[in-house]
N, C-alpha and C positions, 0 to 999 in steps of 0.2 A: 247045781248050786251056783247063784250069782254071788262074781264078787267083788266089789267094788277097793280100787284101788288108787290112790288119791297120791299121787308125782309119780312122773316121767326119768326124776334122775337115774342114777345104776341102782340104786336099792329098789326102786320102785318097780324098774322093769324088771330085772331081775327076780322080784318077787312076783310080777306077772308072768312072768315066760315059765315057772313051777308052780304057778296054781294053773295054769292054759296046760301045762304038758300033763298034769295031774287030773285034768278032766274037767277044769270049773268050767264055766262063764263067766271070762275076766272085762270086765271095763276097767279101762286108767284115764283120769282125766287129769290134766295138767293145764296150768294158767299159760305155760310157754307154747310156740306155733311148735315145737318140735321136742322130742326125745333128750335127755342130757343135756342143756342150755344152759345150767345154774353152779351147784358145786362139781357137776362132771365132767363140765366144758375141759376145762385146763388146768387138771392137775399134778400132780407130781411126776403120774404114771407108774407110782409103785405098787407093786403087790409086797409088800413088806412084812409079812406074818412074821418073823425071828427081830421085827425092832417095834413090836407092839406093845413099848412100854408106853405108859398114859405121861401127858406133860407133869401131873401130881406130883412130886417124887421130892425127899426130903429137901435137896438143895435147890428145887426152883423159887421157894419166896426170896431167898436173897440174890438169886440171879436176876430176878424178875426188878427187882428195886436197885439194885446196877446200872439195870436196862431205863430207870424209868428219864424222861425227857431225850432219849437219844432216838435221831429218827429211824437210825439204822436197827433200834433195837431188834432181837429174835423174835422178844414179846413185848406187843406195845401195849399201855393202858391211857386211853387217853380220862385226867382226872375232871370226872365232870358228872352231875347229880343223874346216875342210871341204878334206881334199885334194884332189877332185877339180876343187873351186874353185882350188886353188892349181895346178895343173899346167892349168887353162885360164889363170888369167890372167896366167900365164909364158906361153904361146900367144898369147893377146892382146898382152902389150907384144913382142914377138917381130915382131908388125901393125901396130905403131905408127909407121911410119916412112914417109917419103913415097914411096920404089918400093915398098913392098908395099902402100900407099893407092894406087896409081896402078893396081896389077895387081888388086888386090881390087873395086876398083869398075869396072872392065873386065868382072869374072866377071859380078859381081851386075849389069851392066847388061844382058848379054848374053840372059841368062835373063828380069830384068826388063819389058824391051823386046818380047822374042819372047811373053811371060806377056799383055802388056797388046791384043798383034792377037790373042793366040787367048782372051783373052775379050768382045773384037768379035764373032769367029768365032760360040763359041758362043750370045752373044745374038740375035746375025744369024740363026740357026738354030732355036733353041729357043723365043725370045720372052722370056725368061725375065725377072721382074721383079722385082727386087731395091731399091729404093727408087734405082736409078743417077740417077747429075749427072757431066757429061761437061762441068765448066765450070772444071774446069784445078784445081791446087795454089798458093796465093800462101804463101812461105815471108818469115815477116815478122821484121826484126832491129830491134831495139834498142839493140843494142850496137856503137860504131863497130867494133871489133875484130874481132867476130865477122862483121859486115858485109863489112869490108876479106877478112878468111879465107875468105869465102863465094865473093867477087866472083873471087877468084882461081881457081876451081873451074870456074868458069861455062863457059871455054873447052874445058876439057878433057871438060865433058859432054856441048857444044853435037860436039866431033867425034866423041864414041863415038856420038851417033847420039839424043840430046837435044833438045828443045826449052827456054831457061830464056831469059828475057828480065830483062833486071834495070832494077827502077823506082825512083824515090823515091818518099819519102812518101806525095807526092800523088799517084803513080801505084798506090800499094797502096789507098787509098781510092776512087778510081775503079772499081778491079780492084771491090771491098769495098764497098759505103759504110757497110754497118754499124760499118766502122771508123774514120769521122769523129770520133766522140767522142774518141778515142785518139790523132788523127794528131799533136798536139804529141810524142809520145812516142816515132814511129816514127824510124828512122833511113833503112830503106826497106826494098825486097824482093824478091826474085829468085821471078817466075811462070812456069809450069810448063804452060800451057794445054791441052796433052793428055793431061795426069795426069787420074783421075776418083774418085770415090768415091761407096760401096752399103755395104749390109749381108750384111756375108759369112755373119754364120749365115741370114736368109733365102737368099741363093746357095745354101747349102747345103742346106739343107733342102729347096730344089723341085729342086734338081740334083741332087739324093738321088732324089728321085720320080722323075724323068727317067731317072735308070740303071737303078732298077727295073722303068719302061716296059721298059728296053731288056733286060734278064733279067736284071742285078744280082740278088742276092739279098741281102740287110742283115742280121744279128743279132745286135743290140742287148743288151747285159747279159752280155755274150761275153767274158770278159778272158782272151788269149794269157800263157800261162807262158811257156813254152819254144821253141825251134824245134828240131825234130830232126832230126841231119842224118847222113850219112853217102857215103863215095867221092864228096866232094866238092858234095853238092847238099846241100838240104834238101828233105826226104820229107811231112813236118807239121808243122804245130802245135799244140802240146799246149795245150789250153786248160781252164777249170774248166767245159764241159761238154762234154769230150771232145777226141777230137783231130780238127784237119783235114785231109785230105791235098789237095795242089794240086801242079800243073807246073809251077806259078812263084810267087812269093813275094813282096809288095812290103809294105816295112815305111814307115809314115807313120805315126810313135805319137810324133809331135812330139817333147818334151822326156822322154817315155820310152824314146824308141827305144834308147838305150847299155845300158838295163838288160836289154832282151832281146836284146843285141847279145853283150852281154861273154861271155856263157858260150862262144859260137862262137870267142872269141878276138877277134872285130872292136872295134877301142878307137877310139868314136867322141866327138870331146872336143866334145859340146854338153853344156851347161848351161843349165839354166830360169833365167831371168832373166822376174821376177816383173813384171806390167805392171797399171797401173790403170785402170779407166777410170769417166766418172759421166755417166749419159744420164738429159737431162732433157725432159719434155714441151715444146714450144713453144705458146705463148701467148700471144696480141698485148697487148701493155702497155696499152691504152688500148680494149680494147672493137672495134678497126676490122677491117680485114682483112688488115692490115701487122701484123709484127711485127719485132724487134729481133735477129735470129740472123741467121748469116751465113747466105748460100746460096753463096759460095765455100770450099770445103775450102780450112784454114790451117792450118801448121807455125810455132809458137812459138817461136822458136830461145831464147832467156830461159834457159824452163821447159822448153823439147823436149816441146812437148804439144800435140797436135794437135783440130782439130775439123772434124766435118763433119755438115752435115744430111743426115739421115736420114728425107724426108717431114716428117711434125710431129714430129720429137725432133731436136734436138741431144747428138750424144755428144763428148762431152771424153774425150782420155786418153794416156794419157804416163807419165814415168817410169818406172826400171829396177831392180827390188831383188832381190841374189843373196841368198840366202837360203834355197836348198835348192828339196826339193817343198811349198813351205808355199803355201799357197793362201788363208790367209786375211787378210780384206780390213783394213788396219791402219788405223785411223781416222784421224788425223793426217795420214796421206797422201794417203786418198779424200778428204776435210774439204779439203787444200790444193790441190787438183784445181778441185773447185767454187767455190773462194774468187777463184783466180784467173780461172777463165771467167767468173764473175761479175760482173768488175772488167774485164776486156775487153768483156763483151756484158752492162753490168747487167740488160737489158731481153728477153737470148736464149731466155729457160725458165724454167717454175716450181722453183726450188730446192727448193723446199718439199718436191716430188716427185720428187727426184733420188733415182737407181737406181744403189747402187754397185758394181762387180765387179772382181774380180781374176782376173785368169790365167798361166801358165806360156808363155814363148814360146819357143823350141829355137834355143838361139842359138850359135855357134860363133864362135871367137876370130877369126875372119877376115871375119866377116859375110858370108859365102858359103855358100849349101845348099849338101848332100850329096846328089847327083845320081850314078844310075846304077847301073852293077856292083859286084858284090863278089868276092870269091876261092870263090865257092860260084855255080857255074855259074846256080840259076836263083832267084838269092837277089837283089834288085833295092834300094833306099833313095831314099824320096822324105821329105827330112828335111832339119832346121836352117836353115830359113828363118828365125831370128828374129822381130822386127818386119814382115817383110815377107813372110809366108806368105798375107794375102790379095794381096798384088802380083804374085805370082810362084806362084800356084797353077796356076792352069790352063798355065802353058808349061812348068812341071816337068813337068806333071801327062801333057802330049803328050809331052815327050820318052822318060819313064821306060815309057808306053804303045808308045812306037815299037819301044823297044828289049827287053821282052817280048813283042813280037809280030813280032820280028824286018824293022824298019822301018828307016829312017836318018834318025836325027832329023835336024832342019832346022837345027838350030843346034852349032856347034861345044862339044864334050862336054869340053876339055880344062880342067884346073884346075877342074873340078867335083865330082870324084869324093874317094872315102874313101881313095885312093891318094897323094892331097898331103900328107896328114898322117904318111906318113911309117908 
């Protein structure tokens, strides 16, 4: 069975290296010269399955209008004539309400959870090194409010199948101690101990190698136009160096996917919501063999900006700005990124040598990917992960394998698919 598989980021590969281990004829072609270039380059580094709540949540339309004109906002809108922006974030406040919080973070756990044993699996198997820390998520609050809103969640995570413990102050600097300097200022924190964090573009890129072992084929600089289809399938893809043809079809083109969607008629409402991030060398403050950066991955609730070590870097990164496919990195924003990590870990990284980037994330109004079938027999979607495409790579990545190769996934497929939207 050929199978064509159209992006190179962690979803894409990912979902090649289980259709290659499973026995297909994988091709991937990607517009980038290489593997993870896009939303996998630089991001958070978290494996965060126990904070897979969707941004939807009763109290974001009034935080979000808070935020509006401040550059530093969490989530930026910038106000200017984008319809397809306005028909998602009619979808998103649509999400804003606590039964469809409660059924949305049901989805996104479900996949989350199954995401984070099958990338055990894979490491169990492969060896594969990715700078991993398997030493939990500490989500740290500030603010009593948002604390007391948090604490409320805990139980309903703890029964879909969670781990979250909830500490005070003193118990987030224990967790931490890099965050003693800061404990007058905590409120406290809800930890996460079998959350983990790596660097997904290294994942990618030796899990790229890996599927290749396994007879992946890659080709790099490849950008898909079209899909062409007829009596219900699709035949090929038309690309600008030539067309493809395959048996089965799996589109993972992140926050592109809707543009080579819509000509089939498929109206897939993600939008790129723009994300920062700033990785900076680690370097002990004094000369010794200590240094000042955390070695627990942390969720900033404040700022919604997270960090984790990456070997000798620290990456910071956070923040949300709609704003189209604009990919460039806005100073202001990168600049209040490092100002703040700087002011939490004065001592975590040479700023001096801070490394800024930006990316596109595939986010949908419900914070739940688009898993599975489509109305085109062997036309398949592994897409709109949001923030959480390194958390939820590899068990999308199994399922949408399963069901190309005529498997049964392991985990229940329902309120995943391109059919809830209607």
């Amino acid at each position: 069975m050929r199978v064509a598989v159209l992006g190179a980021g962690v979803i894409g590969v990912t979902t090649a290296f289980e259709l290659a281990s499973g026995g297909a004829d994988v091709v991937v072609i990607d517009r980038q010269p290489g593997a993870g270039l896009e939303a996998s380059f630089a991001n958070g580094g978290q494996i965060s399955a126990n904070h897979a709540t969707p941004w939807a949540t009763p109290s974001a339309p009034l935080k979000a209008l808070k935020w509006l004109g401040r550059v530093d906002a969490p989530l930026l809108l910038h106000l200017r004539w984008d319809p397809p922006l306005f028909a998602w974030l009619a979808r998103f406040l649509a999400n804003c309400t606590a039964a469809r919080l409660a059924i949305n973070v049901e989805r996104a756990l479900r996949v989350a959870l199954y995401s984070r044993r099958r990338i055990a699996a894979v490491r169990a198997e492969t060896g594969i090194a990715y700078d991993h820390l398997g030493r939990g998520i500490l989500h740290l609050y500030r603010s009593r409010r948002d604390y007391d809103e948090a604490l409320a969640g805990v139980d309903l995570m703890n029964r879909l199948g969670c781990t979250r413990t909830v500490v005070d102050a003193d118990g987030c600097v224990a967790i931490e101690p890099a965050l003693a300097p800061v404990r007058p200022q905590l409120i406290g924190g809800i930890y996460s101990p079998d959350d983990e964090s790596g660097d997904a573009h290294r994942f990618t890129v030796q899990l790229a190698e890996l599927a290749a072992a396994r007879g992946a084929r890659f080709r790099f600089g490849v950008t898909a136009r079209h899909l062409l289809a007829g009596g219900g399938r699709i035949s090929a893809v038309d690309t600008d160096h030539g067309t493809i043809a395959a048996d089965a079809f799996v589109v993972a083109l992140g926050s592109y996917t809707p543009r080579l969607l819509a000509p089939l008629g498929l109206a897939l409402p993600i939008y790129p919501g723009k994300g920062y991030s700033v990785t900076l060398p680690i370097r002990p403050s004094d000369g010794s063999a200590g240094d000042g950066a955390p070695t627990v991955s942390l969720i900033d609730d404040e700022h919604k900006m997270v960090y984790s070590r990456l070997g000798m870097r620290l990456r910071v990164a956070g923040t949300a700005e709609f704003i189209g496919y604009d990919t460039a990195v806005n100073p202001a924003r990168a600049r209040f990124l490092l100002d703040t990590a700087m002011r939490l870990f004065p001592h975590g990284g040479d700023a001096a040598a801070a490394e800024f980037w930006a990316g596109l994330r595939p986010s949908t109004p419900d914070g739940v990917p688009v898993i599975g079938r489509t109305r085109y027999s062997n036309l398949f979607l592994n897409s709109g992960h949001g923030t959480l495409g390194w958390t939820m790579a590899c068990g999308s990545a199994r399922v949408v394998a399963d069901l190309v190769l005529g498997r049964t996934p392991e985990i229940d497929l329902a309120g995943l698919g391109l059919e809830r939207f209607g």
